[in-house]
C-alpha positions in Angstrom: 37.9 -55.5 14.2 36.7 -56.8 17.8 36.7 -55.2 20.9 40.7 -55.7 21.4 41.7 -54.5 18.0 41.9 -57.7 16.4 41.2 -57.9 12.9 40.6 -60.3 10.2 41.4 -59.3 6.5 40.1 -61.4 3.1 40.8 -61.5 0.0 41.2 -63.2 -3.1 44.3 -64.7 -4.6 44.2 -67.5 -7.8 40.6 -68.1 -7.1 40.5 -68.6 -3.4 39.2 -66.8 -0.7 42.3 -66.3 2.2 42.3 -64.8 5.2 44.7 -63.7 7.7 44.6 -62.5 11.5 46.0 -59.1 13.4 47.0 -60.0 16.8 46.5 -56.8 18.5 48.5 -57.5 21.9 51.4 -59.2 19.5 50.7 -56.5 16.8 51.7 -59.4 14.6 50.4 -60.8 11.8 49.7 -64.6 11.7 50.1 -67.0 8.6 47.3 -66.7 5.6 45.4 -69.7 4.6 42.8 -70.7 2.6 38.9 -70.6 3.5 36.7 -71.7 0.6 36.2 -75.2 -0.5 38.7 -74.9 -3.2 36.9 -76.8 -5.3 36.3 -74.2 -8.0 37.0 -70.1 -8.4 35.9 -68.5 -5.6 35.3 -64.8 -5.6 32.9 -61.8 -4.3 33.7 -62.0 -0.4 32.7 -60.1 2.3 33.8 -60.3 6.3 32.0 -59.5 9.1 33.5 -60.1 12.8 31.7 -60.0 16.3 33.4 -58.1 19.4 35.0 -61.1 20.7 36.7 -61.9 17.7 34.8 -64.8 16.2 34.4 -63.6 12.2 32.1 -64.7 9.3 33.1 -64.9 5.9 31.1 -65.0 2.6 31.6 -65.5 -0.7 30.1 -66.9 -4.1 31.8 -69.8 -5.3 31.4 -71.1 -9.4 29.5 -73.7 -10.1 29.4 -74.3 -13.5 27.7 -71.3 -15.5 25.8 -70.8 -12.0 27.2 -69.4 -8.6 26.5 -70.8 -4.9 26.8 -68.8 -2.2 29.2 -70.0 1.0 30.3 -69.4 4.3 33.2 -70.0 6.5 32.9 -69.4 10.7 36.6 -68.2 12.7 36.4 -69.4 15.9 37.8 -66.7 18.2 37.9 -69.2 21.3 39.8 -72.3 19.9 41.6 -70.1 17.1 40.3 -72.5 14.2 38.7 -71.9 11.2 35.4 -74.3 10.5 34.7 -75.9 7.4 32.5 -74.4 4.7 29.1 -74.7 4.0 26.4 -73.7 1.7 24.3 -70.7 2.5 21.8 -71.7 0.0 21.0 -75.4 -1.5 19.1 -73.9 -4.8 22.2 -74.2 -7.2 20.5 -71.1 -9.2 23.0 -68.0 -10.3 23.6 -66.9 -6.6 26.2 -63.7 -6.5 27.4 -60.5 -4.7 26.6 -62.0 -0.9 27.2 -59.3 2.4 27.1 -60.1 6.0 26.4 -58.2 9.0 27.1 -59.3 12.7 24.7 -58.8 15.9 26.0 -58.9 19.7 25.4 -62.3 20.0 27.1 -63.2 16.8 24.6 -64.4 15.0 24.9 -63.1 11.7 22.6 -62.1 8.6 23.6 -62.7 4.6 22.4 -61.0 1.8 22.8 -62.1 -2.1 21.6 -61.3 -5.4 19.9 -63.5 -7.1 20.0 -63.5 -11.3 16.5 -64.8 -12.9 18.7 -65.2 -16.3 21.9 -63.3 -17.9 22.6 -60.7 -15.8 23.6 -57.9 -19.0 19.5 -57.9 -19.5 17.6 -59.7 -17.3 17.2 -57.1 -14.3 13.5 -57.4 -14.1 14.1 -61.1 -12.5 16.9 -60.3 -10.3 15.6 -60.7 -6.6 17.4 -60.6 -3.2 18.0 -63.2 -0.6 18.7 -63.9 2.9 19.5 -66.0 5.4 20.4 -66.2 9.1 23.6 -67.7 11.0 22.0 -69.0 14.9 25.7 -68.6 17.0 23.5 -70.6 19.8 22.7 -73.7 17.1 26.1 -73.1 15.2 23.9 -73.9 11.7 22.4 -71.5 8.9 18.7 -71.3 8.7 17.1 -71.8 5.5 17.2 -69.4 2.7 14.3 -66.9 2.2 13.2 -64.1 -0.7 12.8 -60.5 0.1 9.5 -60.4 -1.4 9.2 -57.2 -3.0 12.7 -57.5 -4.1 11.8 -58.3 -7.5 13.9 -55.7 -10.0 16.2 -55.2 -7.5 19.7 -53.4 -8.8 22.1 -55.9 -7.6 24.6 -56.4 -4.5 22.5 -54.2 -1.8 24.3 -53.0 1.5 23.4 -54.4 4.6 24.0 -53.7 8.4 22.6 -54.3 11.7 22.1 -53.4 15.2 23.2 -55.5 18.7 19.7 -56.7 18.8 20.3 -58.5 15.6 17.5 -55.9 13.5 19.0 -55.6 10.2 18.6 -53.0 7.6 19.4 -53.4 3.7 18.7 -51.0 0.7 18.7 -50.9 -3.2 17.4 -49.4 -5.9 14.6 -50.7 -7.8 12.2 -49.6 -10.6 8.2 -49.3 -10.4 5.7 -50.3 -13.1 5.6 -46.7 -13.8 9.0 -47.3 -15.4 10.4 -44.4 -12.3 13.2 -45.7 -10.1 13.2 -45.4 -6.0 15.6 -46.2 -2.9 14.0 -49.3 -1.6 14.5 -50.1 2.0 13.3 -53.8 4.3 14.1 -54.5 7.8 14.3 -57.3 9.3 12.3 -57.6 12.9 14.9 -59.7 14.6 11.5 -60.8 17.6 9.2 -62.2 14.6 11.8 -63.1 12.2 10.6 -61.9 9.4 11.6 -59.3 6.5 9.3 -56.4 6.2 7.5 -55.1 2.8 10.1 -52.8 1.3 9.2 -49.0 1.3 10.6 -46.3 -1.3 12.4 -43.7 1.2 13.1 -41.3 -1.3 10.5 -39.3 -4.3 12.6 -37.4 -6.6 12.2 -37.6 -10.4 15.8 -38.6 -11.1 17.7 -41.9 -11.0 19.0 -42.8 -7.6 22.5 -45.2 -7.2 24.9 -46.3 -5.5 22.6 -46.9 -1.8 24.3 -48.0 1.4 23.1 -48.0 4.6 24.6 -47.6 8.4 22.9 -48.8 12.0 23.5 -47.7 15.5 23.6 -49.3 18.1 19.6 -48.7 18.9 18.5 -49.6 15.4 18.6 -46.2 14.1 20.1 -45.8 10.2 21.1 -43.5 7.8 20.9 -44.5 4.1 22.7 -42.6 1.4 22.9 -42.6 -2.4 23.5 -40.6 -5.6 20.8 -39.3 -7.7 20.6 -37.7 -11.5 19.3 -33.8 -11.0 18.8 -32.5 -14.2 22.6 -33.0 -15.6 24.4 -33.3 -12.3 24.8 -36.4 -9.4 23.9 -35.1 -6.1 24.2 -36.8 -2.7 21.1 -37.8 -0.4 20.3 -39.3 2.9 17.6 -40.6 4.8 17.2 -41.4 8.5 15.4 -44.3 10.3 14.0 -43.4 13.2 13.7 -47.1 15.4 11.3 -45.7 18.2 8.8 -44.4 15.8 9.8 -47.7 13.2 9.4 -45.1 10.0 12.0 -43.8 7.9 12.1 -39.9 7.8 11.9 -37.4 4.7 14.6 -37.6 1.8 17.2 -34.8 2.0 19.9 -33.2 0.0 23.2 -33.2 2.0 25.6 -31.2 -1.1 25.2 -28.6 -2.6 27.8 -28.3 -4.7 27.7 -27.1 -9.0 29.8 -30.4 -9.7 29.3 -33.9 -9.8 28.9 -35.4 -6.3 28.9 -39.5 -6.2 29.7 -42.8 -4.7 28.7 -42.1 -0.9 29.8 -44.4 2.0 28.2 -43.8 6.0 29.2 -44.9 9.2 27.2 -44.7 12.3 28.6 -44.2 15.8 27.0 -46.5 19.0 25.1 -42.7 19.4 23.6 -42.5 15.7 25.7 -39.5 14.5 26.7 -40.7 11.3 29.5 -39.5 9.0 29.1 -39.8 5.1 31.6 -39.5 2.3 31.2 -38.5 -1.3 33.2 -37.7 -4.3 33.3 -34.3 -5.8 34.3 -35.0 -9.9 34.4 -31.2 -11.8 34.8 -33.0 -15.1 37.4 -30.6 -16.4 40.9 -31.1 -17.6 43.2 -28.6 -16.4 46.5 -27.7 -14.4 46.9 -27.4 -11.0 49.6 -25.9 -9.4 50.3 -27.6 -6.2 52.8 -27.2 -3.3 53.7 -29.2 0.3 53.0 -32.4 1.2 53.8 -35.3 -1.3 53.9 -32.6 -4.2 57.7 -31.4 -5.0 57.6 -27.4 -5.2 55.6 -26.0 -7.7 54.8 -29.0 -9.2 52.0 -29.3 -12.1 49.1 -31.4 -12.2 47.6 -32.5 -15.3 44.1 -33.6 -15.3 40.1 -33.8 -14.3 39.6 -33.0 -10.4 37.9 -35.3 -8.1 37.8 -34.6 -4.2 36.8 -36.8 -0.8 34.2 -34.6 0.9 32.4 -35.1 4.1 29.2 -34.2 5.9 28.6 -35.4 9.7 25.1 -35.4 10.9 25.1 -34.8 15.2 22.2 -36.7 17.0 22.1 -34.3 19.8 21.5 -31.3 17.6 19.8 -33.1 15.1 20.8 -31.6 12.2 24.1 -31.9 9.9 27.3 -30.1 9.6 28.5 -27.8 6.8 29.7 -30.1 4.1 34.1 -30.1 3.8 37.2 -31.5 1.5 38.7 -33.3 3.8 41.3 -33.8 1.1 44.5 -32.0 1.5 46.2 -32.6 -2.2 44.8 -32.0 -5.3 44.1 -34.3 -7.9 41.7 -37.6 -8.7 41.2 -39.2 -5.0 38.4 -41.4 -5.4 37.5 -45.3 -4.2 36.5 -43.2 -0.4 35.8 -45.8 3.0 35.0 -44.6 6.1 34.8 -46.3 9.9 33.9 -45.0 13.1 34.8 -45.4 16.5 31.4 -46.1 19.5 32.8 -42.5 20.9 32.6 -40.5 16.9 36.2 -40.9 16.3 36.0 -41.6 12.3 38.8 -42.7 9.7 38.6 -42.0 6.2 40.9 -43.7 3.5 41.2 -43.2 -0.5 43.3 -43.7 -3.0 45.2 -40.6 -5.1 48.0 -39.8 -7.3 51.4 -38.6 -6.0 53.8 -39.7 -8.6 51.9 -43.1 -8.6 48.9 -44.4 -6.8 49.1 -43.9 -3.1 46.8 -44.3 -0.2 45.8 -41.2 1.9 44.2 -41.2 5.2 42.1 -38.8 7.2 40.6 -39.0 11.1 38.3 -37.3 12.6 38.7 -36.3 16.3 34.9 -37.0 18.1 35.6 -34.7 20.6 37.0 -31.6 19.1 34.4 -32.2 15.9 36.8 -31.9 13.5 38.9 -33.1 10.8 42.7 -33.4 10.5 44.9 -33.0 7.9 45.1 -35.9 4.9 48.3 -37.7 4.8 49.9 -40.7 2.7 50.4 -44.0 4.0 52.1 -47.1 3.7 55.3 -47.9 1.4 56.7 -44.9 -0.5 56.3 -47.1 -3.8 52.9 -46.0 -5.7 50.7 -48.8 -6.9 48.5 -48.5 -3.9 44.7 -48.9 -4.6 41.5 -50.3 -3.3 41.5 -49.2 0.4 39.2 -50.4 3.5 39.5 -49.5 6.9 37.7 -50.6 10.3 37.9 -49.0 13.6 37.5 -50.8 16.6 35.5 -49.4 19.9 38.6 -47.7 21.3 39.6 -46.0 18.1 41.9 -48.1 17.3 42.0 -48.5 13.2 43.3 -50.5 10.4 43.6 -49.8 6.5 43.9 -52.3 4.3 45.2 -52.0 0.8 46.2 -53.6 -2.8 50.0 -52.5 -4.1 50.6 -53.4 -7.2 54.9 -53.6 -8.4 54.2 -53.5 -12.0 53.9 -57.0 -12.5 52.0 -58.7 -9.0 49.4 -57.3 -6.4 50.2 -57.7 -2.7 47.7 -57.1 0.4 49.5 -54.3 2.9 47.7 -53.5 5.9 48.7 -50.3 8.4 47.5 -50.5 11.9 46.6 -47.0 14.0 46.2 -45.9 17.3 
């Protein structure tokens, strides 16, 4: 979303990348079209959009048995999408591209690249970058992460008004162990710096993703194997001092905690999500909300939790289930608001999939109550949400009828 509350969504419909725009004074939405070169399947998007509007998209197109990466500009001022082009000219197996934003809309992409089949050829995958000048209106020329090499694929990325960008991913050493990896990129040389492990535990870590604020600090989060249990970590970057802090645990919990998502306020407090799975099958007798009276629940229990770590006392909140229903919510986003207003969406059963959303109030610290939304037919899965600087949010959503999936989109104040 921009500064207005004007938002952009994309997705993929019979091999094409569309897109459609929220007019936020109108609170209309306009017609969809088509952005890639429709020239061949297009697929693995991401979107990334400036304050005043004017958006980037990415995506990996098929070439072949191989995959280019692509990029389409939205013009905020004249309205007008631009015309494709080629991120990269290598024509290698290019996949999994993300793109982050700065203050003067340039923009940075990351992609995977595969050294062979991807199903066993890890050791060769590397990641790579390259930079959108808003002043030039062109792409810069692709460039390897070096250090990258054995790099899990599709790592995170996000940066900060100054046009510093952070990405992380797992990796394995040549002592067989496997670490966080973290590289930032120093927006005043240009240049990618020599990725550092951030974390030193003995198990497995997964599942990274990173968050920036406004001053170039981040927080970085992932799961990682303890003995027979997933737990949740974090690690901060402090900008000033240009070093990443000490690992820490952030649950505690005696189940399974996974798949973490951050946000970062223009402050740095940053809000993570997990899930909680127990791995057991059993009943569970559940009343209000969605649930008829006394209704029974059959099956494994999985829960949204959330932790919140506050810059000014430097230290984090007690962990809570910000989930109000029980049952199997999983697939958790989260956005945040400049003043630490936060959003949180998942998807649940309630006689059917639904959608269930959660905010966070900045300046009472707290959590409200979770509540369904969109249509009262279930179906409804895949949710993202983005907040703009105001507060203002939208969730975004699949709905499937039985037979066709349909984007829905909700819009918040």
């Amino acid at each position: 979303m921009d500064r207005d509350g004007n938002a952009i969504v994309v997705w993929v419909k019979l091999g094409g990348i569309w897109a459609n725009r929220y007019d936020a004074t109108n609170r209309s939405w306009g017609d969809a079209v088509v952005v890639d070169t429709k020239d061949s399947p297009a697929h693995h998007h991401d979107v990334a959009m400036h304050a005043n509007g004017s958006t980037i998209v990415v995506w990996r197109q098929r070439r072949g048995s191989l995959g280019d990466i692509w990029a389409n500009r939205y013009d905020a001022v004249s309205g007008d999408w631009g015309k494709a082009q080629l991120v990269e000219t290598d024509h290698v197996l290019d996949d999994l591209p993300q793109v982050a934003m700065d203050a003067r809309g340039n923009a940075t992409v990351l992609w995977t690249r595969w050294g062979g089949a991807p199903a066993d050829d890890l050791v060769r995958c590397t990641i790579w970058a390259n930079r959108y000048d808003a002043a030039d209106k062109s792409w810069g020329k692709a460039v390897l992460i070096k250090g990258s090499e054995g790099a899990m694929p599709s790592p995170p990325l996000d940066m900060d008004p100054q046009g510093n960008a952070i990405t992380v991913w797992t990796a394995r050493d040549d002592d067989m162990h496997w670490h966080v990896c973290a590289s930032r990129y120093d927006a005043a040389t240009g240049v990618w710096g020599t990725p550092l492990h951030i974390e030193s535990s003995k198990g497995r870590p997964d599942d990274p993703q990173v968050a920036v604020d406004s001053w170039g600090n981040a927080a970085a989060v992932w799961d990682q194997v303890e003995g027979a249990l997933l737990n949740v970590w974090a690690c901060r970057y402090d900008a000033a001092r240009e070093r990443w802090g000490k690992a820490e645990l952030i649950e505690t919990t005696e189940y399974e905690a996974r798949r973490p998502r951050v946000a970062m306020d223009a402050k740095g407090n940053a809000t993570v999500l997990w899930e909680v799975f127990n791995g057991v099958v059993q009943n569970i007798r559940a009343m209000g909300g969605g649930w008829s009276t006394s209704e029974t629940f059959e099956g494994a229990v999985c829960s949204i939790w959330a932790r919140r770590y506050d810059v000014g006392r430097r230290g984090w909140s007690n962990p809570e289930n910000i989930q109000t229903e029980p049952g199997i919510a999983c697939g958790a986003r989260v956005a945040v608001s400049s003043n630490g207003d936060a959003v949180a969406v998942w998807e649940q059963p309630d006689e059917g999939w639904h959608v269930c959303v959660n905010n966070f109030d900045g300046t009472l610290k707290r959590w409200g109550q979770a509540t369904r939304i969109g249509t009262n037919i279930s179906g409804g899965c895949n949710p993202d949400v983005a907040m703009d600087s105001r507060g203002n949010a939208i969730t975004v959503w699949e709905q499937h009828d039985g037979l066709w999936y349909s984007i829905w989109a909700e819009p918040t104040e």
